[in-house]
Gaussian input, Z-matrix of N, CA and C with variables (Angstrom, degrees):
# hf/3-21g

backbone

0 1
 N
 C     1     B1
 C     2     B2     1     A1
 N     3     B3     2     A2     1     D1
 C     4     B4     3     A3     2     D2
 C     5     B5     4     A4     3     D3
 N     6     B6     5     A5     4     D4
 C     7     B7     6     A6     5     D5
 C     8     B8     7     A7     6     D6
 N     9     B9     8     A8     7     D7
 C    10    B10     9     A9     8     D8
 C    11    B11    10    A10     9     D9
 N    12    B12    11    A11    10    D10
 C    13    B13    12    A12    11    D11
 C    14    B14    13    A13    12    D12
 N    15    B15    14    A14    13    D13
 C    16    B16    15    A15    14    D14
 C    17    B17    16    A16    15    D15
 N    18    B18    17    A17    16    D16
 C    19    B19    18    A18    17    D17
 C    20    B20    19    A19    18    D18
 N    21    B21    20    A20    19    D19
 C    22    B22    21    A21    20    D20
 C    23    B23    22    A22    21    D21
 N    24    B24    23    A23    22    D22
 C    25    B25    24    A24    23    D23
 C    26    B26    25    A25    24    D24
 N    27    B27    26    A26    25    D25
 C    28    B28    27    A27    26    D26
 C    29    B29    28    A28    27    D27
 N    30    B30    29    A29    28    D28
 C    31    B31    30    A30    29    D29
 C    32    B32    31    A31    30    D30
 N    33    B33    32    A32    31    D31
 C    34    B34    33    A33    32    D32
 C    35    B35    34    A34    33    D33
 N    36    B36    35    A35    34    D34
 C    37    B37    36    A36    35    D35
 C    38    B38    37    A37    36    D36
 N    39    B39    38    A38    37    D37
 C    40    B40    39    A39    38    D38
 C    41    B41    40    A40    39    D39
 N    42    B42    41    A41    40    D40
 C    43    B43    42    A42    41    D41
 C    44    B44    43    A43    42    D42
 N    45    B45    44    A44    43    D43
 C    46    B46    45    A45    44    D44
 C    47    B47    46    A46    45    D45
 N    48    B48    47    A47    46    D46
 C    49    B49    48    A48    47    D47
 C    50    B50    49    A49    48    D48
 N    51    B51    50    A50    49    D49
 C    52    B52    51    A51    50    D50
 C    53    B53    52    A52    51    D51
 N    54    B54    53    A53    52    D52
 C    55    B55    54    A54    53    D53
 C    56    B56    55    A55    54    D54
 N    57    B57    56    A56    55    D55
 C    58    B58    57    A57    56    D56
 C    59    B59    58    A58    57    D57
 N    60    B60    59    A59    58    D58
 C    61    B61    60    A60    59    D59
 C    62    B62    61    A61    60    D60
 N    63    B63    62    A62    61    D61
 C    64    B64    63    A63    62    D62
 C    65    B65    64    A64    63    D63
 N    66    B66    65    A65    64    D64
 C    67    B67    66    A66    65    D65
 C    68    B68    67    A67    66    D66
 N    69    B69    68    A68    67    D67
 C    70    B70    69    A69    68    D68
 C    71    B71    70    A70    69    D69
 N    72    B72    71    A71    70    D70
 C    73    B73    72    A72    71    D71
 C    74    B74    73    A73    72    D72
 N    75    B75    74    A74    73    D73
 C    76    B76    75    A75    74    D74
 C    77    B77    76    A76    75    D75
 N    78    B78    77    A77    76    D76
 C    79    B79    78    A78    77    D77
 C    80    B80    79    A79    78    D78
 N    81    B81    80    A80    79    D79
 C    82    B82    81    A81    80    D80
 C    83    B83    82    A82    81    D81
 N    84    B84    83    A83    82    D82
 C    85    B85    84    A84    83    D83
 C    86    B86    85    A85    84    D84
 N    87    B87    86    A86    85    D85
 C    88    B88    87    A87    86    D86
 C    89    B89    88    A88    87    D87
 N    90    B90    89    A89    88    D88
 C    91    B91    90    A90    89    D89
 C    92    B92    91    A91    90    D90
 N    93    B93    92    A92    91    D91
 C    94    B94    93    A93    92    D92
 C    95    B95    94    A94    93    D93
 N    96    B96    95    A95    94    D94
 C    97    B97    96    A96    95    D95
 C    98    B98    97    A97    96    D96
 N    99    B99    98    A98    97    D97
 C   100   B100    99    A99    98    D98
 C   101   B101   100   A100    99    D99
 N   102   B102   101   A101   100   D100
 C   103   B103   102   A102   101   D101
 C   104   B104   103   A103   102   D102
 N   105   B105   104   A104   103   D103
 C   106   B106   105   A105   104   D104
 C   107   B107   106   A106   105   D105
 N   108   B108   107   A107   106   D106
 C   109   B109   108   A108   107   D107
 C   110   B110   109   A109   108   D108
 N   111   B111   110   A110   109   D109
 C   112   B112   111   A111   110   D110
 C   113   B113   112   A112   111   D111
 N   114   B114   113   A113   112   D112
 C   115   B115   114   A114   113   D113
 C   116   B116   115   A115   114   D114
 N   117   B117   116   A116   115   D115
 C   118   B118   117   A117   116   D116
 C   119   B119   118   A118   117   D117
 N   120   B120   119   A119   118   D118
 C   121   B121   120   A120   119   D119
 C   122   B122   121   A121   120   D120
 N   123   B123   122   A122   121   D121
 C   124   B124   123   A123   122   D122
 C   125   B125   124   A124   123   D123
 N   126   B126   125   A125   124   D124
 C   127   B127   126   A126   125   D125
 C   128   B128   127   A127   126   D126
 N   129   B129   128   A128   127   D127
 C   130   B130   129   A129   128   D128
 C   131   B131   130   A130   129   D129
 N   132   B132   131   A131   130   D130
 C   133   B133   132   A132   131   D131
 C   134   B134   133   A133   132   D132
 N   135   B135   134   A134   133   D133
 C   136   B136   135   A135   134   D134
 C   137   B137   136   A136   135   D135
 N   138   B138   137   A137   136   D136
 C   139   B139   138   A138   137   D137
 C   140   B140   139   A139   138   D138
 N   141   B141   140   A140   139   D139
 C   142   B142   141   A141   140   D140
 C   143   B143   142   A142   141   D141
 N   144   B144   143   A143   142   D142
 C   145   B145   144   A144   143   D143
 C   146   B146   145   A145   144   D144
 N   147   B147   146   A146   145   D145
 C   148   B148   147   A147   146   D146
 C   149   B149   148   A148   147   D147
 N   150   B150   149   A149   148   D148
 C   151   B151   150   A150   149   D149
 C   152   B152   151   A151   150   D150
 N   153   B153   152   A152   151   D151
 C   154   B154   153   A153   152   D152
 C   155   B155   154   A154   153   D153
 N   156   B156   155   A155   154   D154
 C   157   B157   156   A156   155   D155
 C   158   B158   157   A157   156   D156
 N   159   B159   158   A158   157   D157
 C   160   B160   159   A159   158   D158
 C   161   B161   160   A160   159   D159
 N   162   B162   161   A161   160   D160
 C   163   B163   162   A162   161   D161
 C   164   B164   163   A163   162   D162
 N   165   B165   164   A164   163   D163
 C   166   B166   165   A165   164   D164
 C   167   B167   166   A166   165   D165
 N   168   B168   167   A167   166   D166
 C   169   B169   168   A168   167   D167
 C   170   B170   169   A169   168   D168
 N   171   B171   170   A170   169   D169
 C   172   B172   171   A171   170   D170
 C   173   B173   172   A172   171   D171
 N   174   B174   173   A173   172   D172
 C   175   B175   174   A174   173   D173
 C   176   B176   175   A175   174   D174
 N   177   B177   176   A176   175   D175
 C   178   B178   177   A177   176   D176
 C   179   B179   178   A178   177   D177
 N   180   B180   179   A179   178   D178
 C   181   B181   180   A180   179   D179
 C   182   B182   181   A181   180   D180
 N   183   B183   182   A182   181   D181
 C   184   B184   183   A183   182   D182
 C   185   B185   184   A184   183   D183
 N   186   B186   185   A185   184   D184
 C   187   B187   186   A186   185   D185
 C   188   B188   187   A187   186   D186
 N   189   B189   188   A188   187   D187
 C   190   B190   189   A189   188   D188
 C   191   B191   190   A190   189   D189
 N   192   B192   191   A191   190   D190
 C   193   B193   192   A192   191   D191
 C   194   B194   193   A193   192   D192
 N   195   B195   194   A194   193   D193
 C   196   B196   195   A195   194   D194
 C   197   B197   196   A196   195   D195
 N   198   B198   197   A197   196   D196
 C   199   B199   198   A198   197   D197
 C   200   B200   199   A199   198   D198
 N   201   B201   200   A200   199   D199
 C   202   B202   201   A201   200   D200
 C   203   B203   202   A202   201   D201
 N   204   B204   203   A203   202   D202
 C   205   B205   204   A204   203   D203
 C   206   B206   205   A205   204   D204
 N   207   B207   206   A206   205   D205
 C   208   B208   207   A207   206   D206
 C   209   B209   208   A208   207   D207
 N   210   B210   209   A209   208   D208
 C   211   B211   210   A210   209   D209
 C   212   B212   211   A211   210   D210
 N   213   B213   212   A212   211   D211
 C   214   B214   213   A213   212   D212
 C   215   B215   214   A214   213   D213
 N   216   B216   215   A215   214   D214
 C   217   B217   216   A216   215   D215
 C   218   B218   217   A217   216   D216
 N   219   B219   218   A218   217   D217
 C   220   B220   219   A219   218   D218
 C   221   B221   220   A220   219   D219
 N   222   B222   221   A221   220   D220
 C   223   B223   222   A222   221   D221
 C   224   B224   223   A223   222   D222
 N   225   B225   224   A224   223   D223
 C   226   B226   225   A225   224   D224
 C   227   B227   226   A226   225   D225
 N   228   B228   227   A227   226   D226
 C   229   B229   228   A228   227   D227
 C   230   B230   229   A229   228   D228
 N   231   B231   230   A230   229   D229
 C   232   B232   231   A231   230   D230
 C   233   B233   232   A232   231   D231
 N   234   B234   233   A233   232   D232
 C   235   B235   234   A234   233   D233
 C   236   B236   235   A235   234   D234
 N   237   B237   236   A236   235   D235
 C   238   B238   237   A237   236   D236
 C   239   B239   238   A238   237   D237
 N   240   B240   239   A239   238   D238
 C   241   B241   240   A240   239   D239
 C   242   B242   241   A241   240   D240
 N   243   B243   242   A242   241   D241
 C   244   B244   243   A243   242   D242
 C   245   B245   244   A244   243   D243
 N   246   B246   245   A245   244   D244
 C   247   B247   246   A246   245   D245
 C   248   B248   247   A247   246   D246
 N   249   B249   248   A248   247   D247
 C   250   B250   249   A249   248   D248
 C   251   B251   250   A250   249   D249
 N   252   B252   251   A251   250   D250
 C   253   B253   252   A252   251   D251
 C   254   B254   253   A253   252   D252
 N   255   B255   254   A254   253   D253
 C   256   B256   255   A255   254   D254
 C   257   B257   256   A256   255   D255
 N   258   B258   257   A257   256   D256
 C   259   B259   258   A258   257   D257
 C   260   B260   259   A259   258   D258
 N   261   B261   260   A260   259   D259
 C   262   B262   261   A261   260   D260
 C   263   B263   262   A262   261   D261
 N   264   B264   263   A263   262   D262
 C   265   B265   264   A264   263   D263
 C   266   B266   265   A265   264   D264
 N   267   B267   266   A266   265   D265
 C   268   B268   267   A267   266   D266
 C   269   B269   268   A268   267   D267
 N   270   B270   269   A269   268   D268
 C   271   B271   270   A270   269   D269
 C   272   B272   271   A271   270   D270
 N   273   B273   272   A272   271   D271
 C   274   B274   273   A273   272   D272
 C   275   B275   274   A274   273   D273
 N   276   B276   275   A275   274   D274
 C   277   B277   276   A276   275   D275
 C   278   B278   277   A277   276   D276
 N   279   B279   278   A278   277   D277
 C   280   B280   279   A279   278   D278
 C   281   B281   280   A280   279   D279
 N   282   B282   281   A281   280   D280
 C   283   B283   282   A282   281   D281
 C   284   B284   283   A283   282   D282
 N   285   B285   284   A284   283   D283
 C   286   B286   285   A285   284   D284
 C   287   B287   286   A286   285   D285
 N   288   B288   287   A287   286   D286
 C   289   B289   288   A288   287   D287
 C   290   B290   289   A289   288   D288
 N   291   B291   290   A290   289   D289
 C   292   B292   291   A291   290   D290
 C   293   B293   292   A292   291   D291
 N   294   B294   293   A293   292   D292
 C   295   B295   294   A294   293   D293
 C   296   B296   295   A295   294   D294
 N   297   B297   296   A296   295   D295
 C   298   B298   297   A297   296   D296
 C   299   B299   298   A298   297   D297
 N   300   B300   299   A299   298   D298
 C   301   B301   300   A300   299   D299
 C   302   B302   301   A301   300   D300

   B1=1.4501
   B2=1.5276
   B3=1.3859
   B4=1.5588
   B5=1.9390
   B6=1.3721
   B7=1.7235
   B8=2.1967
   B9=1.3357
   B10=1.7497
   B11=1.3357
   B12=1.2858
   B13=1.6838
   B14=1.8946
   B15=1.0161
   B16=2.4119
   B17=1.9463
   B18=1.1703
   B19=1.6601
   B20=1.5796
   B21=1.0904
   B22=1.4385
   B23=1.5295
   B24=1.4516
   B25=1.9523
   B26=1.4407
   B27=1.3599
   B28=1.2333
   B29=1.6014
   B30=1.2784
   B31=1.4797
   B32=1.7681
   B33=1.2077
   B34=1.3626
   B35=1.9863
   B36=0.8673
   B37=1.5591
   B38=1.4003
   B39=1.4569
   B40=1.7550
   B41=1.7748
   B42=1.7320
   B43=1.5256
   B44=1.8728
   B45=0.9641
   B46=1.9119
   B47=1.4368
   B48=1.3061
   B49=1.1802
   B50=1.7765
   B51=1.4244
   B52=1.6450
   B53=1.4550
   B54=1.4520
   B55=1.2954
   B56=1.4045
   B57=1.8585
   B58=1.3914
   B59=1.6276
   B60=1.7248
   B61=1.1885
   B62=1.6171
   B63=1.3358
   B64=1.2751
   B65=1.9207
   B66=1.9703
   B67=1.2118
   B68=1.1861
   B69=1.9813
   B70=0.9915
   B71=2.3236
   B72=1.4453
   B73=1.7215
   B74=1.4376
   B75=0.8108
   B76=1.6851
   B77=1.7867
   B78=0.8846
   B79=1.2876
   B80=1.8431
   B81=1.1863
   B82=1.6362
   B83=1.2814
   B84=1.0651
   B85=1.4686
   B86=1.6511
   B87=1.5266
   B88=1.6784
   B89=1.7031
   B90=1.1553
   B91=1.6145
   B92=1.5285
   B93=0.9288
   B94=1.9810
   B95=1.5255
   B96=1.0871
   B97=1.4072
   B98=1.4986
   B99=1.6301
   B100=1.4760
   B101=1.4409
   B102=1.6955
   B103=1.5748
   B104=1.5050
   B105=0.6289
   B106=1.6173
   B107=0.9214
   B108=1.7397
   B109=1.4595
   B110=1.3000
   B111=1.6321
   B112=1.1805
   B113=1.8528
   B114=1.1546
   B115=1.3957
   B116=1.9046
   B117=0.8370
   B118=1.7385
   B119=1.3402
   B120=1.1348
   B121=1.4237
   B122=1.4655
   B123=1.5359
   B124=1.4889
   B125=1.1579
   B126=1.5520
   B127=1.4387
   B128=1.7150
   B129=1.5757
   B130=1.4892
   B131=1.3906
   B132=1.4840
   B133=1.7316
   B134=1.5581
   B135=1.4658
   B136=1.9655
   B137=1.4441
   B138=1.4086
   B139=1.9439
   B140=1.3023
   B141=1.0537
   B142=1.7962
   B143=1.7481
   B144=1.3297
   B145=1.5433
   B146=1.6279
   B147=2.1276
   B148=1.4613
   B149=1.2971
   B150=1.5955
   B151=1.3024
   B152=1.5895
   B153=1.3302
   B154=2.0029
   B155=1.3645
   B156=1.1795
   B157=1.8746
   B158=1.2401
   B159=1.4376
   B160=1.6458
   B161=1.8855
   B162=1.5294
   B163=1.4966
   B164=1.8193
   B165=1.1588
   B166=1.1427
   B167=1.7347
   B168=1.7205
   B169=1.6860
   B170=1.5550
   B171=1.8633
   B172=1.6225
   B173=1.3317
   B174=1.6129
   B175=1.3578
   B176=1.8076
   B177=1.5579
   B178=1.0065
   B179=1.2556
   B180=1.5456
   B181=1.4412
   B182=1.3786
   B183=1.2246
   B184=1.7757
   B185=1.0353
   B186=1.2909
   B187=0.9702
   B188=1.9419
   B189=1.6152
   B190=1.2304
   B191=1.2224
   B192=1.5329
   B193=1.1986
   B194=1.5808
   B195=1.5216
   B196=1.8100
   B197=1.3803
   B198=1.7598
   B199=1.7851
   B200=2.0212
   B201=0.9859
   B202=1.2850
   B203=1.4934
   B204=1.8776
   B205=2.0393
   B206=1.2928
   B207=1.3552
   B208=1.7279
   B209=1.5463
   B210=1.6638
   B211=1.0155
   B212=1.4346
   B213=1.2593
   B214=1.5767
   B215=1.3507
   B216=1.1527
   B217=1.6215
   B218=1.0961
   B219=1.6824
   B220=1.3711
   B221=1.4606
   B222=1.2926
   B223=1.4538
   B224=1.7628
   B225=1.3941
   B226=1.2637
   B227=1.4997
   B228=1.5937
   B229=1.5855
   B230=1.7082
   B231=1.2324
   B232=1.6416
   B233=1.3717
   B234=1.6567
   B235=1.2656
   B236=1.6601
   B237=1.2708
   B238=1.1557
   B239=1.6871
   B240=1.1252
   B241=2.0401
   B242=1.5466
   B243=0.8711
   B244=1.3332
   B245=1.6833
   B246=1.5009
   B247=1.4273
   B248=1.3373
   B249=1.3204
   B250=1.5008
   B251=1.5339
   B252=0.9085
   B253=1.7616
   B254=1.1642
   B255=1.6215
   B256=1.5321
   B257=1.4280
   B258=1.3982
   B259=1.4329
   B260=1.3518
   B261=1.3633
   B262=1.5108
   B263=1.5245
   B264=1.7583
   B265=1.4801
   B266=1.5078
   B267=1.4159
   B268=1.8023
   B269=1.1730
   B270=1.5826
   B271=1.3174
   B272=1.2606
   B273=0.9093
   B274=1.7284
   B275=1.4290
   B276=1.2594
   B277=1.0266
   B278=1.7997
   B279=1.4678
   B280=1.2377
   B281=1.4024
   B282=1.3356
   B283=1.7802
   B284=1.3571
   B285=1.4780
   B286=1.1564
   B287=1.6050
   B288=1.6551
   B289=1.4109
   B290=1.5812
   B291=1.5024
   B292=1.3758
   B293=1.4704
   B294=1.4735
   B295=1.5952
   B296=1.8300
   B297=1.0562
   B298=1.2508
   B299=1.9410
   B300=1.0526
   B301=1.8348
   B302=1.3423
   A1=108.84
   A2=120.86
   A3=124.46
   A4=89.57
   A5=86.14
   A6=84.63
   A7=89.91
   A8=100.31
   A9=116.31
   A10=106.93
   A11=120.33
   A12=106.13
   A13=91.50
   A14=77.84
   A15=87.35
   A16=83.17
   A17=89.05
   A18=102.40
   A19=115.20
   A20=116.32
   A21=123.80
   A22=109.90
   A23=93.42
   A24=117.57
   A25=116.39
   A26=120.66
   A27=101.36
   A28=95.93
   A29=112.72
   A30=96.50
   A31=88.28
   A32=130.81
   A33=127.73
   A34=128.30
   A35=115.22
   A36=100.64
   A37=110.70
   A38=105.65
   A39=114.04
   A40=92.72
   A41=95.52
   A42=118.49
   A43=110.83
   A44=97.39
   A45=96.38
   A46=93.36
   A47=152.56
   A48=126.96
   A49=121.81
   A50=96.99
   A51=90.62
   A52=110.64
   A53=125.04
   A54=130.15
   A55=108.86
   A56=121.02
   A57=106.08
   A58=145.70
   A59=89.88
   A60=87.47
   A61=145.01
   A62=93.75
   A63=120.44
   A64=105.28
   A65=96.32
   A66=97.55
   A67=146.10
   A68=119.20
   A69=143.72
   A70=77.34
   A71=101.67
   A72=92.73
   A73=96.86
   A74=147.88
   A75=160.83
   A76=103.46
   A77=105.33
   A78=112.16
   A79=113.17
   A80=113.47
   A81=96.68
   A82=113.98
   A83=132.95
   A84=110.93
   A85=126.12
   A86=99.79
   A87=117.79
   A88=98.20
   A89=118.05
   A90=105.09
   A91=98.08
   A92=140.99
   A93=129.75
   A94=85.90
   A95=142.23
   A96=125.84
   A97=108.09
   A98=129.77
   A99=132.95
   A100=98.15
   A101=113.07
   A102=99.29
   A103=135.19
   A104=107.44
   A105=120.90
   A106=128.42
   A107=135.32
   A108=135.41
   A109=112.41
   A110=127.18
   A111=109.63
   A112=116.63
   A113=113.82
   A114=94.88
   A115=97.13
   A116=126.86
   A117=149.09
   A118=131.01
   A119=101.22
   A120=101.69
   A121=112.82
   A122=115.30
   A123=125.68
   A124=110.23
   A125=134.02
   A126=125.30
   A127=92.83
   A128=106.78
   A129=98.19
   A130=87.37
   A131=108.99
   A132=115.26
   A133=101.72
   A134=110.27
   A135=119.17
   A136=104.75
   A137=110.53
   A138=98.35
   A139=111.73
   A140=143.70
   A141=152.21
   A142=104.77
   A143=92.03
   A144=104.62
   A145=100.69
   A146=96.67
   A147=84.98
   A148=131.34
   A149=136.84
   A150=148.69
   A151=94.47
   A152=85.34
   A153=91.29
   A154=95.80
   A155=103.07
   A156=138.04
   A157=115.81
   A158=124.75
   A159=111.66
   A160=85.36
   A161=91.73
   A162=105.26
   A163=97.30
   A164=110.02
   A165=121.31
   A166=94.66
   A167=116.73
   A168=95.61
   A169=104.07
   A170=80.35
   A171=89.77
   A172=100.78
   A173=102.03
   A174=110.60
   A175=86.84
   A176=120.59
   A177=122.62
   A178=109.18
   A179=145.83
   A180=147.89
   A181=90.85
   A182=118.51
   A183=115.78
   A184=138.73
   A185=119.72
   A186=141.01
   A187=105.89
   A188=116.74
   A189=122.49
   A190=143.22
   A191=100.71
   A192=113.31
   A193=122.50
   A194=101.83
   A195=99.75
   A196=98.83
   A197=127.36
   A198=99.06
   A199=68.21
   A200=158.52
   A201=150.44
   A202=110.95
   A203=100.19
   A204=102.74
   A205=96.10
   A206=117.63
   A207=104.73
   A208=99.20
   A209=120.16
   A210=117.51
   A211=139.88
   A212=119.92
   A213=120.88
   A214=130.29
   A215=129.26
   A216=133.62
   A217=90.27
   A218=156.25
   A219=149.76
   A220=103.04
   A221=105.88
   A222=122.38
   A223=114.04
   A224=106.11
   A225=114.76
   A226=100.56
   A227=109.67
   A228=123.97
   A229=119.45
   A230=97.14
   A231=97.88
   A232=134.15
   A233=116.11
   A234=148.16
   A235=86.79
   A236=139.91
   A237=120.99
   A238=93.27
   A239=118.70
   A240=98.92
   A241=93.37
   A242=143.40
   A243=126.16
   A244=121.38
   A245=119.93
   A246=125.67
   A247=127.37
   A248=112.86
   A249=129.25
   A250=115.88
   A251=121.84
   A252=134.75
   A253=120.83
   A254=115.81
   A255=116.56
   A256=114.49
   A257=113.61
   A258=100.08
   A259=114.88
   A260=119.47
   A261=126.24
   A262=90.66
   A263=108.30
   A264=131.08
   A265=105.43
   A266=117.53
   A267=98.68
   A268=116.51
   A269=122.80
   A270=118.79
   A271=100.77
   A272=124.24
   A273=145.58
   A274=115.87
   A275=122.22
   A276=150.48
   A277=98.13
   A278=118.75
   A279=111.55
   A280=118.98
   A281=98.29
   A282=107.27
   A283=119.92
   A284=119.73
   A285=133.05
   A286=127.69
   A287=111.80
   A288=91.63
   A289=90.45
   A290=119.46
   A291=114.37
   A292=104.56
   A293=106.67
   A294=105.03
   A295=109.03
   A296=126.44
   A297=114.16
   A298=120.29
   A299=104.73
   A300=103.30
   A301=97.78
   D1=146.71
   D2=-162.53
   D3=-84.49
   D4=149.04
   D5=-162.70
   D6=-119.51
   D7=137.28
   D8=-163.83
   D9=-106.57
   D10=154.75
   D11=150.79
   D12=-144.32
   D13=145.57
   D14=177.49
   D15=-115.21
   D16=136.10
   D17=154.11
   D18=-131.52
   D19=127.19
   D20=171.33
   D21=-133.50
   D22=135.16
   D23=174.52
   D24=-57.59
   D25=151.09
   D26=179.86
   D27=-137.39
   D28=157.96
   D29=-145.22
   D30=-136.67
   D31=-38.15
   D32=151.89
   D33=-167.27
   D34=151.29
   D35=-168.70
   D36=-70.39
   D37=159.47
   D38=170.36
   D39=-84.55
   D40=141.92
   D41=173.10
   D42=-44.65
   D43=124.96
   D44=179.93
   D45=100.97
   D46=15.17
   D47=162.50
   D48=-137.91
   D49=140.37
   D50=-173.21
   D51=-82.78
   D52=159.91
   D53=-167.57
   D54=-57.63
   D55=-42.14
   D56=168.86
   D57=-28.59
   D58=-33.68
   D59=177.09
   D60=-97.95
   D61=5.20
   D62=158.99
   D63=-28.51
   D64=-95.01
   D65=163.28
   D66=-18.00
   D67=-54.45
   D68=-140.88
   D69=-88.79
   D70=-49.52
   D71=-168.49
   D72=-66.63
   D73=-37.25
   D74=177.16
   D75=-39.48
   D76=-81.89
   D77=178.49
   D78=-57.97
   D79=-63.13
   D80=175.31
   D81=-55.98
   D82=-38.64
   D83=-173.36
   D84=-91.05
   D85=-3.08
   D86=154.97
   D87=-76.53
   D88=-35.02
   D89=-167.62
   D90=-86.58
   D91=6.66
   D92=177.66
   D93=-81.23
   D94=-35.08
   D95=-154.84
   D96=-118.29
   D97=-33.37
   D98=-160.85
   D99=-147.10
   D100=151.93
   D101=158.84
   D102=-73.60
   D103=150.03
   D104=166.06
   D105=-79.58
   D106=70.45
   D107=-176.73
   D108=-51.88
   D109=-73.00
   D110=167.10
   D111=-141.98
   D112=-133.44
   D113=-171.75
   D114=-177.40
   D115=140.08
   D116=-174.88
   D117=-144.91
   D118=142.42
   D119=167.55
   D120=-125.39
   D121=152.26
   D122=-173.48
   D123=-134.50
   D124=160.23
   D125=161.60
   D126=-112.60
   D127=147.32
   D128=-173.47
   D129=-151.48
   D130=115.12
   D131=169.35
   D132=79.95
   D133=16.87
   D134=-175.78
   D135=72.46
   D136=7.15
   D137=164.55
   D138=-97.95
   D139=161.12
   D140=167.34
   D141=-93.41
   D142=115.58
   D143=176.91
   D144=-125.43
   D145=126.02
   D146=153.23
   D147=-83.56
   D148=-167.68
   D149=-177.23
   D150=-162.69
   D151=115.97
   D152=161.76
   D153=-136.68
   D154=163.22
   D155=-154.41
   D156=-132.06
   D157=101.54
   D158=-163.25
   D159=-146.35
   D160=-167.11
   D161=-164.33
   D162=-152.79
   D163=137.43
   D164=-157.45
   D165=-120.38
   D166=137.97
   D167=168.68
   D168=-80.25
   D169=165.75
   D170=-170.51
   D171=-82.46
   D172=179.32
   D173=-165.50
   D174=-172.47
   D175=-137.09
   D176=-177.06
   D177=-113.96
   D178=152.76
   D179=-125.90
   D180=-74.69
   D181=-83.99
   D182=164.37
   D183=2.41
   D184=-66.21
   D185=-148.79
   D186=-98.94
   D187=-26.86
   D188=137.43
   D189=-44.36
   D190=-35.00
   D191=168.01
   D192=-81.38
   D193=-33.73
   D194=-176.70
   D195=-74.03
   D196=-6.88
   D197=-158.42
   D198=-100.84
   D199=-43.68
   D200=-169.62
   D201=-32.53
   D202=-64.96
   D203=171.84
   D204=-46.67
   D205=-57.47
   D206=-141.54
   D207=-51.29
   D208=-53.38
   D209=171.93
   D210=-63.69
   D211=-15.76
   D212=134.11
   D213=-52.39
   D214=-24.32
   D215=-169.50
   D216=-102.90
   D217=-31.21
   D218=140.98
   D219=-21.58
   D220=-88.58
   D221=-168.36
   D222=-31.95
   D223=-44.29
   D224=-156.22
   D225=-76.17
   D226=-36.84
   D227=174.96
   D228=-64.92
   D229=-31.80
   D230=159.19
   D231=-77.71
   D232=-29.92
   D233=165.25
   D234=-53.70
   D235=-77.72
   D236=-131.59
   D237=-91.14
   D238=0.34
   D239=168.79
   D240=-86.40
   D241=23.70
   D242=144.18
   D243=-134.40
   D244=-12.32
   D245=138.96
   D246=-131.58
   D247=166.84
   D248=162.32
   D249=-62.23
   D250=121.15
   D251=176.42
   D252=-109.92
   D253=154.44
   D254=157.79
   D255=-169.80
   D256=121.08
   D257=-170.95
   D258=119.47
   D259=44.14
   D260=-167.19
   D261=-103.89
   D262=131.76
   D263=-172.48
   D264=-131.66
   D265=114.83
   D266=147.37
   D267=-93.87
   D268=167.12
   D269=159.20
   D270=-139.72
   D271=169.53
   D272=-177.93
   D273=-118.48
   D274=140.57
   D275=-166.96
   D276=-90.33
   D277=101.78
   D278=157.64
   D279=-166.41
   D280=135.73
   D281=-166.12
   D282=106.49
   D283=-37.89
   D284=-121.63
   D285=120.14
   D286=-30.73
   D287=-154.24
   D288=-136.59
   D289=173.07
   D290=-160.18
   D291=-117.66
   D292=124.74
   D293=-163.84
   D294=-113.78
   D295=143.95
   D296=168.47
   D297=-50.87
   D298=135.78
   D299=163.44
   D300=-102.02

């Protein structure tokens, strides 16, 4: 199975919510559609970016790739009722090395 990661910045929370849940919306709503291998957080340049790691079924090269956005642009839309974002990336897993789609 073609293996994904989305990273998106997070730039500050909406009022009423604790930072956990950042993650916590991140991951369920990447998991309604693909698995979720794993999931991190980083500070990079003093911003907090997540990275989640999932696997998409195969299908044809394309078409792996369009269900990956779709499921990044989910994620990111759930992400932002509880933060501000900017900076949503997939990359793909190939060769070895991780390329933008």
């Amino acid at each position: 199975m073609p293996s994904f990661r989305v990273q998106l910045n997070i730039l500050a929370l909406r009022p009423g919510h604790r930072p956990e849940a950042v993650m916590d919306a991140a991951v369920a709503a990447l998991g309604t559609r693909h698995h979720v291998e794993a999931n991190q957080l980083d500070i990079v340049g003093g911003v907090p970016r997540i990275t989640l790691r999932f696997t998409v079924e195969e299908e044809e090269y394309d078409a792996d790739a369009r269900a990956a956005r779709s499921a990044a642009a989910l994620m990111r839309a759930e992400v932002e009722q509880v933060a501000r974002t900017r900076d949503l990336v997939v990359l793909r897993r190939a060769r070895g090395r991780w390329s933008p789609v």
